[in-house]
C-alpha positions in Angstrom: 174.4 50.3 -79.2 171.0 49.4 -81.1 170.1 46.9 -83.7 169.7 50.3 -85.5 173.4 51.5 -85.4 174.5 48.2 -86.5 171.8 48.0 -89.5 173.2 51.4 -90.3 176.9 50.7 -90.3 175.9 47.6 -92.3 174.2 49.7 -95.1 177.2 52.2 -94.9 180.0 49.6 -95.6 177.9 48.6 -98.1 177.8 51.7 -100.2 181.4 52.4 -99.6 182.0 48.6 -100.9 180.1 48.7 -104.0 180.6 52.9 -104.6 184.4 53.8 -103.7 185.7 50.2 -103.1 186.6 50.1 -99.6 187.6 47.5 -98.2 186.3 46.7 -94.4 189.4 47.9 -92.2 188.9 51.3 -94.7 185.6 51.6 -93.9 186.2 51.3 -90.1 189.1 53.5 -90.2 187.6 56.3 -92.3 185.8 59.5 -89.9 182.1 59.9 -90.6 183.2 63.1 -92.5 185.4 61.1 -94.6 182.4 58.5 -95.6 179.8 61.1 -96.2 181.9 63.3 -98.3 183.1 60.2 -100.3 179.3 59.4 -101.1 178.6 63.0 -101.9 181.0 63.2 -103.8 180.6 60.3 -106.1 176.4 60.8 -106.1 175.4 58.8 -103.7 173.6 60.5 -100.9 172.5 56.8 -99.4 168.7 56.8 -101.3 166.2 54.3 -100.9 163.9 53.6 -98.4 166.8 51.2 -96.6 169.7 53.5 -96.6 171.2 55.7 -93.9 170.5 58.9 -93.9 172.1 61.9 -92.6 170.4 61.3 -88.8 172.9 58.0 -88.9 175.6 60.1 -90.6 175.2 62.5 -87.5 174.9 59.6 -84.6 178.1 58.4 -86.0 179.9 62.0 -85.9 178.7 61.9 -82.5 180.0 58.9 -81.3 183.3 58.9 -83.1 183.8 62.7 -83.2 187.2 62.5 -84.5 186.4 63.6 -88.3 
């Protein structure tokens, strides 16, 4: 995997940190579908210049397609 995927997942945790209050092992354990409805659904749609967007969303569904 790229420096991108892991700059990604960084950003990710990150938001589901500081938005929803996950805590690593929840981040990990969530499904892609899990983490982006959780932003959606509490306003964040991962803005900002820095944040991942729905082409990292998609990578992820795509390598863990269990959600």
């Amino acid at each position: 995997m790229s420096d991108r995927f892991a700059d990604a997942a960084e950003r990710l945790a990150g938001l589901a940190a500081a938005i929803a209050g996950w805590r690593p092992d929840e981040f990990w354990r969530a499904t892609p579908a899990e983490l982006a409805t959780i932003l959606r659904a509490l306003g964040g749609d991962g803005g900002g210049p820095d944040a991942a967007g729905k082409n990292d969303l998609d990578r992820l569904k795509e390598l863990f397609p269990d959600g």
